[in-house]
C-alpha positions, 0 to 999 in steps of 0.5 A: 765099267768092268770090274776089273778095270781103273778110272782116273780120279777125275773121269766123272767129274770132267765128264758130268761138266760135260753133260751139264754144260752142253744139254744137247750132248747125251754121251760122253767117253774119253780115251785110255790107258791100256793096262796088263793085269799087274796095271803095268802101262801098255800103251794109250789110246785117245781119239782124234776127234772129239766127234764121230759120225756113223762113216767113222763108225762103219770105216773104224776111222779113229780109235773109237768108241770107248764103251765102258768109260761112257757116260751117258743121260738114262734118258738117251738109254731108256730110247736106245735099247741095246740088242740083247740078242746079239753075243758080242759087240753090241755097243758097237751096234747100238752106236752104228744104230742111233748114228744111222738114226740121228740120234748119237749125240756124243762127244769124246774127250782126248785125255785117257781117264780110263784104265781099260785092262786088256791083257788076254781080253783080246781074243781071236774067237771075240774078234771073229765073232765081232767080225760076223757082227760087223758085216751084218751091220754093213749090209744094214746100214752102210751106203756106196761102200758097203761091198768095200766095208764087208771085203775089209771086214773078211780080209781082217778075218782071214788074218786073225785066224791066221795069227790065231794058228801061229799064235801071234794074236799078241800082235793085234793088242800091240798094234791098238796102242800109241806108245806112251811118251813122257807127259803120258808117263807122269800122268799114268804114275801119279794117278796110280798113285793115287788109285792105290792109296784109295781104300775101299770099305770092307776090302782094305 
């Protein structure tokens, strides 16, 4: 979790009952709110699935793998290392590898637990960078539609730069978020709520 990001109160909670209830399920992540830099609400993402198979993973197909609001059994982490060498994107790769390996056991719950502050995290040169990641990882592990996956991958390059040269990178933030409606609304306000009353010892 970043540390400058928030979490709803009762994030750890659902997710540990998870866990606990369902043995053979090693991860669990849920969707988010987005959230500038003053916490004002951007917009919400939430997965469409509770589930997600390495094709999902390759084709982006969902709104994916939310990495900071994992939780996860050490055991699945002690056997699934992260690669250490790579500069970005590496929980992307570390999903893409156990899916390949069977051995990705997780579950997404829909609600938006997480509050995932987005405001100039998006960034044309961490995308191009993570672009580079991707192809490599279609050439390594993507079937029938590996030569689909890495033109996709170099047309989505082409267009960040170009948005990177007009300065409309904004744009790809925008188009990550579902506009949020009423209910989406109340839960945002009262959990902020309770978020900020919360004192922190030796801060407040």
């Amino acid at each position: 979790m970043d540390a400058d990001d928030l979490m709803s109160p009762t994030r750890f909670e659902k997710q540990k009952k998870i866990l606990d209830e369902f043995p053979d399920i090693d991860l669990v992540s849920t969707g988010n709110f987005s959230i500038s830099n003053d916490s004002t609400c951007l917009g919400v993402r939430s997965p469409i699935s509770n589930e997600v198979s390495l094709d999902d993973l390759l084709n982006k197909r969902g709104s994916g793998v939310l990495h900071a609001a994992i939780l996860g059994r050490k055991e699945w982490f002690l056997r699934n290392q992260y690669n250490t060498g790579l500069q970005t994107a590496q929980d992307y790769e570390l999903w893409v590898r156990t899916s390949y390996n069977k051995d990705f056991n997780i579950t997404l719950l829909k609600e938006p637990l997480y509050y995932y502050r987005e405001e100039g995290n998006v960034t044309s040169s961490k995308l191009l960078r993570a672009y580079g990641v991707e192809r490599n990882l279609f050439h390594k592990y993507a079937g029938q539609n590996k030569k689909q996956l890495i033109i996709k991958s170099y047309l989505k390059t082409v267009i960040v730069y170009v948005l990177s040269l007009i300065g409309k990178t904004n744009i790809l933030l925008k188009r990550r978020n579902m506009d949020l409606d009423e209910i989406y609304k109340t839960i945002n306000q009262k959990e902020l709520n309770i978020i900020n009353k919360i004192k922190i010892p030796g801060l407040d």
